[in-house]
LUMBA-460585 format. One line per 8 residues: number of its first residue (from 1); their letters; for each residue x, y, z of C-alpha. Coordinates in Angstrom, 1 decimal. Layout:
LUMBA-460585
NUM	A	X/Y/Z  ...
This chain:
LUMBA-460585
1	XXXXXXXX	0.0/0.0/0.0  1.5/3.3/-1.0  0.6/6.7/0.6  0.5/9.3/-2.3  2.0/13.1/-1.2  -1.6/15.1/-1.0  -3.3/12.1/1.7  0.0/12.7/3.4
9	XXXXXXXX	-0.4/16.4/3.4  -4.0/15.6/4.3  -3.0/13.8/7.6  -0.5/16.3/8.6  -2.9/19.2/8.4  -5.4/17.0/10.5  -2.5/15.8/13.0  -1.3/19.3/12.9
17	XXXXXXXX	2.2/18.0/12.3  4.3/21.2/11.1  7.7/19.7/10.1  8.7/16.7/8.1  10.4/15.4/10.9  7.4/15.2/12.9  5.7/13.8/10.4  8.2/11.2/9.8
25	XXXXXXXX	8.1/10.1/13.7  4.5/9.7/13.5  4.2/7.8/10.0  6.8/5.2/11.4  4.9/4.6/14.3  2.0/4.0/12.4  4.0/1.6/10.2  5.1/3.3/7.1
33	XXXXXXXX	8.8/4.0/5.7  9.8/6.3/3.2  10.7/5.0/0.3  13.0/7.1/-2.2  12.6/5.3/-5.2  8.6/5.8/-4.7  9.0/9.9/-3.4  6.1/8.2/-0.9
41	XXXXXXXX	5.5/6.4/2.3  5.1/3.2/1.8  3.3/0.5/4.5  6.0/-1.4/6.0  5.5/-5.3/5.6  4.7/-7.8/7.7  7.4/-10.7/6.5  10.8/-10.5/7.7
49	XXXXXXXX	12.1/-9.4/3.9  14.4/-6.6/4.6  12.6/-3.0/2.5  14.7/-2.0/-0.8  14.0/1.3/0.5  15.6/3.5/3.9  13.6/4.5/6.9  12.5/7.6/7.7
57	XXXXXXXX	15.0/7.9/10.5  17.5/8.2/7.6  16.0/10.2/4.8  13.3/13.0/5.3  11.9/14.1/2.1  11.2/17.4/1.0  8.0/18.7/0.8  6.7/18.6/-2.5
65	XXXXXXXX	3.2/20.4/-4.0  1.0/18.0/-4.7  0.2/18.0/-8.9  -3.1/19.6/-9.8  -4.4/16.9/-11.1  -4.1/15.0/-8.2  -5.2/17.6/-5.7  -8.6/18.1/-8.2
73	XXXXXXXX	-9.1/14.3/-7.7  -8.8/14.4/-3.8  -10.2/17.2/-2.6  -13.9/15.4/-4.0  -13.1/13.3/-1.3  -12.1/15.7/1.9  -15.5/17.2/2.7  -17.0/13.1/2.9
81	XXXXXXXX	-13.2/12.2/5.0  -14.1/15.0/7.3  -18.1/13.8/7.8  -17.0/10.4/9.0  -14.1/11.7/11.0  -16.7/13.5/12.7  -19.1/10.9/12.8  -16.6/8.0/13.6
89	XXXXXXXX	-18.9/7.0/17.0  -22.2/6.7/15.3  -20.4/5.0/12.2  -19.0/2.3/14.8  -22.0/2.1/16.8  -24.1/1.1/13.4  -21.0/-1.4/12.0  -21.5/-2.7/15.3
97	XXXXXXXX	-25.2/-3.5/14.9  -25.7/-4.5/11.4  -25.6/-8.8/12.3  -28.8/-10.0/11.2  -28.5/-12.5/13.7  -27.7/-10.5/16.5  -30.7/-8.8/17.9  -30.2/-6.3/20.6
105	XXXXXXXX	-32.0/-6.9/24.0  -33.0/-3.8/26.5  -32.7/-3.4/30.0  -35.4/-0.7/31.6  -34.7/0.0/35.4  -37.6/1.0/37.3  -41.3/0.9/36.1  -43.9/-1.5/35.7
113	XXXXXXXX	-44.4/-3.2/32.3  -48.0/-2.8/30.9  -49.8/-4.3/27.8  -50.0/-2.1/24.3  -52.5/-3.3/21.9  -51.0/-2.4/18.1  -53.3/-3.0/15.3  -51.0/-3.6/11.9
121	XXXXXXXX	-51.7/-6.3/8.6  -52.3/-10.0/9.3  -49.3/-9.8/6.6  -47.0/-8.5/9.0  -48.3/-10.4/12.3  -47.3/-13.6/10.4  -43.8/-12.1/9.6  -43.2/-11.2/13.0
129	XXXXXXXX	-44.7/-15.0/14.7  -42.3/-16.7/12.2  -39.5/-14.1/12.7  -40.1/-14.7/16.6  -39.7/-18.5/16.2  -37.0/-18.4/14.0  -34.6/-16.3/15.3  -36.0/-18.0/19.2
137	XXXXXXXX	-37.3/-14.2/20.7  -40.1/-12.9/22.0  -42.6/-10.6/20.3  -41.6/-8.2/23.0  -37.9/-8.1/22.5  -38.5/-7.6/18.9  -40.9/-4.5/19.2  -38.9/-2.8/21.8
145	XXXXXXXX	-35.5/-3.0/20.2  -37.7/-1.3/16.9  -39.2/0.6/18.6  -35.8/1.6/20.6  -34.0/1.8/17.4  -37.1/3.6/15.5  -36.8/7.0/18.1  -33.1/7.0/18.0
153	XXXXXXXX	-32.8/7.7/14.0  -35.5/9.9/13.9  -33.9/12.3/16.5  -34.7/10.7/20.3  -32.0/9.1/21.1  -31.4/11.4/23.8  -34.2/10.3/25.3  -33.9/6.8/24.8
161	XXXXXX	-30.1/7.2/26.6  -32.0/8.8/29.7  -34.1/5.9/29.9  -31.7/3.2/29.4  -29.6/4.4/31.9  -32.5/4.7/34.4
């Protein structure tokens, strides 16, 4: 894997790593040497072949302006790098949650538990019995985790926190 110039000028801006010296401490921590041959960071393997290329302890490159056509093509990308930066503990929370067969089960403190009466198609009441049997839940656990996951998207998940945490 080869790190191109403008995703390293990319990380140093968000790092806020100022000289190349920095910046070569930190990319060899993470795993990646410079490479002369390639003008690039390159990921350092994994097998015990020796690199045909220096470390960075040895060779700090100079910084270089990115060509325009490459900047053109990456800065399409920097506005959608930045959402996900800033969304990284919702997007780990829904990776997190995506098994099918994985259903999620909630604890409510306090409270006594009533009976709801929903009216919906005999369509979907056969769905959910032969969902219920075979994933081996109850009709309960599978409308409160919707109906859990139902306010939290559409903007009460505060809310739902407050509860959960009782």
């Amino acid at each position: 894997m080869v790190l191109n110039g403008d995703i390293l000028a990319y990380l140093q801006r968000k790092t806020e790593l100022t000289r190349w010296t920095l910046a070569s401490t930190y990319m060899k921590a993470q795993g990646w040497l410079w490479s002369s041959a390639e003008g690039t960071y390159i990921k350092e393997s994994s097998n015990c072949e020796k690199p045909d290329f220096e470390p960075i302890d040895e060779q700090v490159p100079e910084a270089k302006m990115p060509t325009v056509e490459a900047t053109v093509g990456l800065e399409r990308f920097l506005p959608l790098l930045e959402y996900l930066e800033d969304n990284k503990d919702q997007l780990k929370h829904l990776l997190q949650t995506t098994d099918s067969k994985q259903i999620p089960h909630y604890n409510f403190h306090g409270g006594n538990t009533i009976t709801k009466s929903v009216s919906m198609s005999s369509n979907l009441d056969q769905l959910i019995r032969d969902f219920s049997s075979e994933m081996g839940v109850s009709q309960r656990v599978i409308f409160e985790a919707a109906l859990i996951q139902f306010m939290e998207h559409y903007g009460y998940g505060k809310q739902v926190k407050a509860l959960l945490e009782g």
